[in-house]
C-alpha positions as CSV (number, residue, x, y, z in Angstrom):
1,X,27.8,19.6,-1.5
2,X,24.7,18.5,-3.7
3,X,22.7,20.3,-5.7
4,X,18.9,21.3,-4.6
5,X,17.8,19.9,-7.8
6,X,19.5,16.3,-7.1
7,X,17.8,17.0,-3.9
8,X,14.8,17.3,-5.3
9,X,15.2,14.3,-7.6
10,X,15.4,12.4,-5.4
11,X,12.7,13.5,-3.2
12,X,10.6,13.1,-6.4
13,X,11.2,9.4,-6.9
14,X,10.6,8.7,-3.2
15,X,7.2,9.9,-3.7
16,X,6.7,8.5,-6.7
17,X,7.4,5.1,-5.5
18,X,5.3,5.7,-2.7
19,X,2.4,6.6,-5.0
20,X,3.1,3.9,-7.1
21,X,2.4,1.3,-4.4
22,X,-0.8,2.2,-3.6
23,X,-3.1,0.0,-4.6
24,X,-6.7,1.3,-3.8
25,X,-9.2,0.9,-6.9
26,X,-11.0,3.6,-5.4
27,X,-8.5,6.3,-5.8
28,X,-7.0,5.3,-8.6
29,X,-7.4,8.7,-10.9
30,X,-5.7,10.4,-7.8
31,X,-3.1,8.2,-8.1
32,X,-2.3,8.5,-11.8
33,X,-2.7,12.1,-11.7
34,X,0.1,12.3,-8.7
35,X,2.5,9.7,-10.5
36,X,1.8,12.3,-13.7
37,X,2.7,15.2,-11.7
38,X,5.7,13.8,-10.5
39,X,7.3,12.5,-13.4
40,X,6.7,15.8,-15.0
41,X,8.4,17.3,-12.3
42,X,11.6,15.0,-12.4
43,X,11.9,15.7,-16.2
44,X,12.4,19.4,-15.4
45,X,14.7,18.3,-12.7
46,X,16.4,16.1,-15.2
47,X,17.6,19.6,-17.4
48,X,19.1,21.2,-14.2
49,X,21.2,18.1,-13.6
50,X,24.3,17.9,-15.8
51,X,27.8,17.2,-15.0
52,X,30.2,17.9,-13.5
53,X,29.6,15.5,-10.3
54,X,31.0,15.9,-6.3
55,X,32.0,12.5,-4.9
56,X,29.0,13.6,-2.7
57,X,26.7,13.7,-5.7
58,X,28.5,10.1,-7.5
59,X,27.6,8.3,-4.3
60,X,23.9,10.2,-4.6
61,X,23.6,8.9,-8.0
62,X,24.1,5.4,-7.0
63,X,21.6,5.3,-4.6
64,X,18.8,6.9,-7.0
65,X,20.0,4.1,-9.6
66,X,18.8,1.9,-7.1
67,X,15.7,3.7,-6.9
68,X,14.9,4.2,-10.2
69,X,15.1,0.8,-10.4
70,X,12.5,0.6,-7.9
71,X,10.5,3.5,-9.3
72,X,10.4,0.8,-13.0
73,X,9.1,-1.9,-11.1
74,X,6.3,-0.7,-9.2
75,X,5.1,1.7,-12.4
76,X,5.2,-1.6,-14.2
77,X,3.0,-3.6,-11.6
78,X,0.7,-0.8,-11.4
79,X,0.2,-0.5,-15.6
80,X,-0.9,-4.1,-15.0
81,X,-3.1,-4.1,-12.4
82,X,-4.9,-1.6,-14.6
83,X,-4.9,-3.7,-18.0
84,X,-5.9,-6.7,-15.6
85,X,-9.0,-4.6,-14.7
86,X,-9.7,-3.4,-18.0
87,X,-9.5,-6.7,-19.1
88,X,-11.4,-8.2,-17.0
89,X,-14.4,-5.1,-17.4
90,X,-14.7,-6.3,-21.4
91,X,-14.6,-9.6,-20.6
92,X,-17.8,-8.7,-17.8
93,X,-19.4,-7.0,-20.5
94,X,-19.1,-9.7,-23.1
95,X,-20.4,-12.3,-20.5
96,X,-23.5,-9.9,-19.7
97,X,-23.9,-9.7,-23.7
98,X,-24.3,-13.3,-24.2
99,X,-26.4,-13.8,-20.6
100,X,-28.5,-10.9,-22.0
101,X,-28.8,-13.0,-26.1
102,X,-27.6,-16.0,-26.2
103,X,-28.0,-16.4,-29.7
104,X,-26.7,-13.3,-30.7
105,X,-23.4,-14.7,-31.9
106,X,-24.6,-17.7,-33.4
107,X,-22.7,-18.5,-37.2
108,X,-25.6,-18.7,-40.0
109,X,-24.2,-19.8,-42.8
110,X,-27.4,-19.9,-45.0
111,X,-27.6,-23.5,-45.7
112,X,-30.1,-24.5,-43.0
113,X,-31.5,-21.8,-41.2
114,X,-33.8,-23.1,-37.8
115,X,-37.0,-21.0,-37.7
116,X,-37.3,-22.2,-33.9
117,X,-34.0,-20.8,-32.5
């Protein structure tokens, strides 16, 4: 017999892996405040899990290390996609800068200075 909260777990990190493969800029905060929820929930999990294990719940355990493994990847894809597009927002905002004052970042170093720039 398993446990509910292996169960649970497990349920958890399915979800989570579905959330973590969505990929909509749009509903992004949704998405980060589901992935939040859930990994909260699988650390409370995580303190009603403790040994000892069924065979039922060993074989369980294999099949979430899998997952997990999953769960890494996708969370890891999704943190970049987000650096990617905070990235390229300051990089947007640096090109409307210079667009804006071209000669805003211009090194005088007091030796010559051109009255007509």
């Amino acid at each position: 017999m398993i446990r509910p909260a292996l169960i649970a777990w497990r349920d958890a990190t399915e979800s989570l892996l579905a959330a973590a493969k969505q990929t909509a800029d749009d509903q992004r905060d949704e998405t980060i405040a589901i992935i939040e929820s859930l990994l909260n929930k699988r650390d409370e999990l995580q303190l009603e899990i403790a040994e000892p294990f069924t065979d039922a719940e060993k074989a369980l355990g294999k099949q979430l290390g899998v997952m997990e493994a999953a769960v890494q990847k996708e969370l890891t894809l999704f943190t970049n996609r987000i650096r990617i597009d905070i990235s390229e927002s300051k990089s947007k905002k640096d090109h409307v800068k210079t667009y804006v004052n071209p000669y805003g970042n211009v090194a005088r170093d007091g030796i010559y200075y051109d009255t007509k720039q």
